[in-house]
Structure formats: structure tokens, C-alpha cells
N, C-alpha and C positions, 0 to 999 in steps of 0.2 A: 125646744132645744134641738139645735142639729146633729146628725150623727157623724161620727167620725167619719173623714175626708183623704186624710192624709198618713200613711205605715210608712215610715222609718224602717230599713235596715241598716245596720252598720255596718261597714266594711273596710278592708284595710286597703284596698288599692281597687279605687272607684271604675277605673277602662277595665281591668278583669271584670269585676261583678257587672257591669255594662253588659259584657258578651257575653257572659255564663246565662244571664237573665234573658236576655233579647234572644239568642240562640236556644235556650228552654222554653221560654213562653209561646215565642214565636212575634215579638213585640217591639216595636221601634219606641227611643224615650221622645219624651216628648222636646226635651232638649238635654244637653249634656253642658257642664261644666266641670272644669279638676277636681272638685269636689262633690256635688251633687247633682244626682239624675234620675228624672220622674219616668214613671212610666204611668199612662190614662188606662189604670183598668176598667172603668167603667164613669159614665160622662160624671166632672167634678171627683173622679175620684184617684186620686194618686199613691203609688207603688212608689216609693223612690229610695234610693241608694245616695248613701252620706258615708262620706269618709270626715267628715269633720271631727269624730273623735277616734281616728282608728287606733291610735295609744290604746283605748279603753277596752279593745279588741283582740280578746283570747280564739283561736280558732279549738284550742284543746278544753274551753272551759264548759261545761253542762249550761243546753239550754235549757229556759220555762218557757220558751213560747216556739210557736210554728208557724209559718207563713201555711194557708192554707189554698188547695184547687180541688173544690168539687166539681166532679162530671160528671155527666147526661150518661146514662146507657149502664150502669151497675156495675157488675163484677167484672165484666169484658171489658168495658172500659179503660177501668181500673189496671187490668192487665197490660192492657196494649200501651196505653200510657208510660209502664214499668220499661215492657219490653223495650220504647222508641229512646226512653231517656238513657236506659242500661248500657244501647248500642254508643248513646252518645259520651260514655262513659262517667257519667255522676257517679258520687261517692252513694252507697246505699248503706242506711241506717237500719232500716227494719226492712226485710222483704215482704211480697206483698199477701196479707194475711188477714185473716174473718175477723175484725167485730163487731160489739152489738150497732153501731153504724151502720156496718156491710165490709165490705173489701178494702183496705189499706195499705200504701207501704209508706217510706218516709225515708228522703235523699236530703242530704246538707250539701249546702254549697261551698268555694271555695275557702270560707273563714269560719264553716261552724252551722252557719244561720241553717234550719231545719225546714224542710217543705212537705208535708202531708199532703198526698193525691187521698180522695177518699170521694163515692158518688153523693148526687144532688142528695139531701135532703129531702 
């Protein structure tokens, strides 16, 4: 069986979520359209942003899930990461804080969608 390829987020205004993501990640899509836009995070594997249901799209409703970024280098990492995105002004959820993981915080983006920085595994 193959493993999953393709994350979906959903967004209510696809050119915003485009720059917020490309300006965070540091990440060109792979193409854009009014509607949907990939981004290759790793080969075959797609990041991409759907506005096709953005009706369906609370920015005030509680999520279950997180788009996740683990990084190299642990708790410093973890830090500097905070520090580069805070400058850039994201919303922050949880600042960044010990668990049994290691080091974490967790920034939403423009509609809600949640991102946990947390180190490699």
C-alpha cells in the first residue's frame, strides 16, 4: 500500500494562504491556480492549499489537527525558529514550551489551520 502523498488545507482566500505559506516555509508552489496550490515538500510529496470549500471554513472553530515541522538541532532550534516567525508576525497559540517530545510552540495561520515547530524525532 502507498503512503499518503497529498495534505489538504483549507482556506478561505487561496493568494493570502499562498504568501503566508511561501513567506513561512521559505517555499515556491509548485503551481498556483484561483483555487488550489501545491507546494513539493518532499519528492512526490504535496503541501497544498484548497480554497474549494472555503464556506466550510471557520477561522474561530477548534482544530483536531496540525500541520507539523520538525527540526534538526533541538531546543535551540526550536527557539530560533519561534523567534524568526514572531518577527514576522504570526499569530502564536502556545509559546514555546518543554514536552515529553522536547521543545514546542504552535502558530495558526491566517484561517485557523495550526502549525507545530517541534525537533527531529
Amino acid at each position: 500500500m502507498a503512503a499518503p502523498n497529498l495534505f489538504l488545507i483549507y482556506v478561505t482566500d487561496v493568494e493570502r494562504a499562498t504568501d503566508f505559506y511561501r513567506d513561512l516555509f521559505g517555499i515556491e508552489p509548485v503551481t498556483t491556480t484561483p483555487r488550489y496550490v501545491p507546494f513539493e515538500v518532499a519528492p512526490g510529496v504535496l503541501f497544498a492549499l484548497w480554497s474549494g470549500r472555503a464556506e466550510q471554513v471557520d477561522p474561530a472553530a477548534p482544530r483536531s489537527f496540525e500541520v507539523g515541522l520538525m527540526v534538526p538541532g533541538g531546543a535551540p532550534a526550536v527557539d530560533e525558529v519561534h523567534v524568526n516567525w514572531a518577527a514576522k508576525g504570526v499569530t502564536v497559540v502556545e509559546e514555546p514550551h518543554d514536552e515529553v517530545f522536547g521543545r514546542t510552540f504552535v502558530i495558526a495561520d491566517p484561517d485557523g489551520n495550526l502549525i507545530r515547530v517541534s525537533p527531529v524525532d
